[in-house]
C-alpha positions in Angstrom: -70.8 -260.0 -39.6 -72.0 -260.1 -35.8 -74.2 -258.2 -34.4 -73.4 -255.6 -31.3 -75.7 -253.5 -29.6 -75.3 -249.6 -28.5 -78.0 -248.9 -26.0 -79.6 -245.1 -27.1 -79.8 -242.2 -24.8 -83.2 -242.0 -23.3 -84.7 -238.2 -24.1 -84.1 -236.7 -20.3 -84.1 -233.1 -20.1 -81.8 -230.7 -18.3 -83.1 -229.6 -14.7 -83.5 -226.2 -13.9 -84.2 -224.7 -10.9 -85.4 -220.9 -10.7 -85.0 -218.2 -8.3 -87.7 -217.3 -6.5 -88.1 -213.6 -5.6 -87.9 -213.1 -1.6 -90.9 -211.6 0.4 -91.0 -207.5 0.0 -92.2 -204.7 1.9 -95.1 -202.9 1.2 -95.4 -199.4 -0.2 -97.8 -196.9 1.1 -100.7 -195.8 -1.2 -99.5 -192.3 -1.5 -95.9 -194.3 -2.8 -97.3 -196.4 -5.2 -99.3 -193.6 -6.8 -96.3 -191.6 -6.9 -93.8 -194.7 -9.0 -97.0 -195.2 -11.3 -97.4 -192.1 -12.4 -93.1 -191.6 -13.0 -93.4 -194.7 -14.6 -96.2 -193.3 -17.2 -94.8 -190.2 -18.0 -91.3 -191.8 -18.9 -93.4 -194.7 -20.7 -95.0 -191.8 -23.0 -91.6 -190.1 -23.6 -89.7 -193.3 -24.8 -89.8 -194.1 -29.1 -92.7 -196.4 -30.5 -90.8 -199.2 -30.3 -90.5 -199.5 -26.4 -87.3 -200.8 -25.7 -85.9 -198.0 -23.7 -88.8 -198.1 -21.9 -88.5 -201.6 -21.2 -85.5 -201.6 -20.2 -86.1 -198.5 -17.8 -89.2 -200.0 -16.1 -86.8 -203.4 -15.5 -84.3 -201.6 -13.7 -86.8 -199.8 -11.7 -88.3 -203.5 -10.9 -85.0 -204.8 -9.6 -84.1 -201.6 -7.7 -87.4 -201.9 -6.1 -86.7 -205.6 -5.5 -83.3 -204.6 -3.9 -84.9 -202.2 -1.4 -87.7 -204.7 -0.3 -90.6 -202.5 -2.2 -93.7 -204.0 -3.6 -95.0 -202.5 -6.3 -97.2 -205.4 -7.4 -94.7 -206.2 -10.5 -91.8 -208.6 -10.5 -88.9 -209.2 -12.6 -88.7 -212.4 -14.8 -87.7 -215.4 -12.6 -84.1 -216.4 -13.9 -83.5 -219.8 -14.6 -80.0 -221.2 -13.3 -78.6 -224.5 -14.5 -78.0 -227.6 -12.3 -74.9 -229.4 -11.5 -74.7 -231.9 -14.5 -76.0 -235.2 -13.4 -74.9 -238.9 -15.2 -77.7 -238.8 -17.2 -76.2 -235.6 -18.7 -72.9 -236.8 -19.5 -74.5 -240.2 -21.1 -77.0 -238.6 -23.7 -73.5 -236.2 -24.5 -71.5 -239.4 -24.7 -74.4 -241.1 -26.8 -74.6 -238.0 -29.3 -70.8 -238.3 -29.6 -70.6 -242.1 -30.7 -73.4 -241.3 -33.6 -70.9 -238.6 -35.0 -68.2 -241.3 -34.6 -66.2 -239.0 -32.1 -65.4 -242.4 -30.0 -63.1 -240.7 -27.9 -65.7 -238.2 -26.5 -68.1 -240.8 -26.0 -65.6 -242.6 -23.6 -64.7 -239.5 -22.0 -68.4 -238.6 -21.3 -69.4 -242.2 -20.1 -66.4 -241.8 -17.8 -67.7 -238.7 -16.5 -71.4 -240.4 -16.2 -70.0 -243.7 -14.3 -68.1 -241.3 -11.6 -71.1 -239.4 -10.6 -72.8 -243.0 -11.0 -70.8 -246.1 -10.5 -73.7 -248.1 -10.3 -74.5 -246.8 -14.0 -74.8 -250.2 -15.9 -76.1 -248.9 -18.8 -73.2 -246.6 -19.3 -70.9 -249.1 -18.4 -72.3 -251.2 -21.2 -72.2 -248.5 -23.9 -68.5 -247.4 -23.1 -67.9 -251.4 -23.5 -69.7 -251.1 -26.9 -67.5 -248.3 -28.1 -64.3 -249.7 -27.3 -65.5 -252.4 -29.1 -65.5 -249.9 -32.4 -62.2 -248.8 -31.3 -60.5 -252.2 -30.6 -60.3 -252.4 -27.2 -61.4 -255.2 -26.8 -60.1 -256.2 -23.5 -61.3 -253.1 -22.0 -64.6 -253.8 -23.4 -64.7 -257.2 -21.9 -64.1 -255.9 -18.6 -66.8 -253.1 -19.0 -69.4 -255.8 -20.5 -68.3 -257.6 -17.2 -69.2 -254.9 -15.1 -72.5 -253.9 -16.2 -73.4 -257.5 -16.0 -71.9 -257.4 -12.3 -74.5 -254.6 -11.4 -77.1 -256.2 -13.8 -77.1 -259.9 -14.1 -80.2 -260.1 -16.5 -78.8 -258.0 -19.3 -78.7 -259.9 -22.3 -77.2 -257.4 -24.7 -74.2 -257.2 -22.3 -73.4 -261.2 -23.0 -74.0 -260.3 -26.4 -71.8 -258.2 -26.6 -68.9 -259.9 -24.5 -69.3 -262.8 -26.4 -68.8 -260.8 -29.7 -65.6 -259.4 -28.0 -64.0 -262.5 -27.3 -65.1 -263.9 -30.7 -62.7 -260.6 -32.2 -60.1 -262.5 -29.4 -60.8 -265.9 -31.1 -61.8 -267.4 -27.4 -64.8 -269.1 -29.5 -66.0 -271.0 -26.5 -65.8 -268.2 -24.4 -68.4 -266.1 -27.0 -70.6 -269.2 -27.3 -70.7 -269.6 -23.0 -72.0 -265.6 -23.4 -74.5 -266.4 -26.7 -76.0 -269.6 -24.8 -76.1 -267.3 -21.4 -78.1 -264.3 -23.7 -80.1 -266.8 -25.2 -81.2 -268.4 -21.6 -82.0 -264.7 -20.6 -83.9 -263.7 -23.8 -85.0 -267.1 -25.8 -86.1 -264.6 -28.4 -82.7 -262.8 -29.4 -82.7 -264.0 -32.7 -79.2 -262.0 -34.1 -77.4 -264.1 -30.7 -78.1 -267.4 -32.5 -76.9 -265.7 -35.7 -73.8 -265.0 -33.4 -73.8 -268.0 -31.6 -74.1 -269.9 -35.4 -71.1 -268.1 -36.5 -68.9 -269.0 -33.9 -70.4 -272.7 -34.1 -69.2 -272.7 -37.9 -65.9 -271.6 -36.7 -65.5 -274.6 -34.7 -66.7 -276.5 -37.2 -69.8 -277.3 -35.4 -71.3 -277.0 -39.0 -74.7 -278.6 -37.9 -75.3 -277.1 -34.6 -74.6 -273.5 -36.4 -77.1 -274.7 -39.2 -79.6 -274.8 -36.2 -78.7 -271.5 -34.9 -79.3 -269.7 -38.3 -82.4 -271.8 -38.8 
C-alpha cells in the first residue's frame, strides 16, 4: 500500500459585496411630519402580527429611495454575490472528491486552474484524483506541473513517484521519493514508498533501511 496525498480545501469564504444606498434629498419638516403620521395610522390598522405592515412600510422605504427622499430610514442593504473566484471552484472540487464524485472534482479543478493557471495546489489535487481514477499519465503530467510552478513541494514528488510506481518505472518513483525526501528529510510514509519500490527491485536491504 503507498501512500498518496490529497491536499484539503482551506475554509475561504464567499465574497460579498453590498449595495450601498446613494445620497438622498432631504424632506421638509412639514413632509416628514406628514409620512410619520400616515405611517402610524396604517401601522395601528394592520393585524397583531405586523407583516402587512412591514411589508407596507418597506415599500414606502424604497419608493422614498426611488424619489431621492430622506426620511431617516433605509431599506436593508442587499447582498449580491461575486464572480466565483479559483478558490471557489477548488473547495467545490475538494467537497466532490470526499463524496467520491471524481468526475466533478476534475471538472471543478479545471475551472479553478483557468481562472488561475498559476494554481499549484489545484494542479496537484486534480493529479491526485486522476490518480484514484487511473489516469495515471495525466496525473504525472499534473504532478509535473505543480512542481513546475512550485519546485519545493514534496507531496507533489510523492505523489509522481507513486504514479510511475502504478506504471512500474520503479527508478523513476525512487528519483521522485529520494527528491521528496531531500525536500522534507522528515516524510516518513516516502521512505515507506521509497522501501517498497526498493523491495521491488530487489534492493531487499536498502528497503529494510527505508522502513527502518
Amino acid at each position: 500500500m503507498k501512500f498518496y496525498y490529497f491536499l484539503a480545501p482551506a475554509l475561504i469564504g464567499v465574497s460579498i459585496a453590498f449595495v450601498q444606498p446613494q445620497n438622498t434629498l432631504a424632506l421638509s419638516s412639514a413632509e416628514i411630519a406628514k409620512v410619520a403620521k400616515a405611517i402610524t395610522v396604517e401601522i395601528d390598522n394592520y393585524d397583531s402580527s405586523g407583516t402587512e405592515a412591514t411589508k407596507r412600510v418597506n415599500t414606502f422605504l424604497r419608493l422614498s429611495a426611488k424619489t431621492g427622499a430622506d426620511v431617516g430610514v433605509s431599506t436593508p442593504k442587499i447582498p449580491t454575490a461575486t464572480v466565483p473566484k479559483a478558490d471557489d471552484f477548488y473547495i467545490q472540487a475538494g467537497d466532490k472528491y470526499k463524496k467520491g464524485d471524481l468526475q466533478g472534482a476534475i471538472a471543478d479543478f479545471n475551472q479553478a486552474i483557468k481562472i488561475n493557471p498559476n494554481f499549484a495546489q489545484a494542479y496537484y489535487n486534480r493529479g491526485v484524483v486522476r490518480s484514484a481514477s487511473g489516469d495515471l499519465q495525466g496525473a504525472i503530467a499534473d504532478f509535473n506541473q505543480a512542481i513546475k510552478i512550485n519546485p519545493n513541494f514534496a507531496n507533489a514528488y510523492n505523489n509522481r513517484g507513486n504514479a510511475r510506481f502504478d506504471l512500474r518505472d520503479l527508478q523513476g518513483a525512487i528519483v521522485d521519493f529520494n527528491q521528496a525526501i531531500k525536500i522534507n528529510p522528515n516524510f516518513a510514509n516516502t521512505y515507506y514508498n521509497r522501501g517498497i519500490a526498493r523491495s521491488e527491485l530487489r534492493d531487499k536491504q536498502r528497503a529494510i533501511t527505508d522502513y527502518n
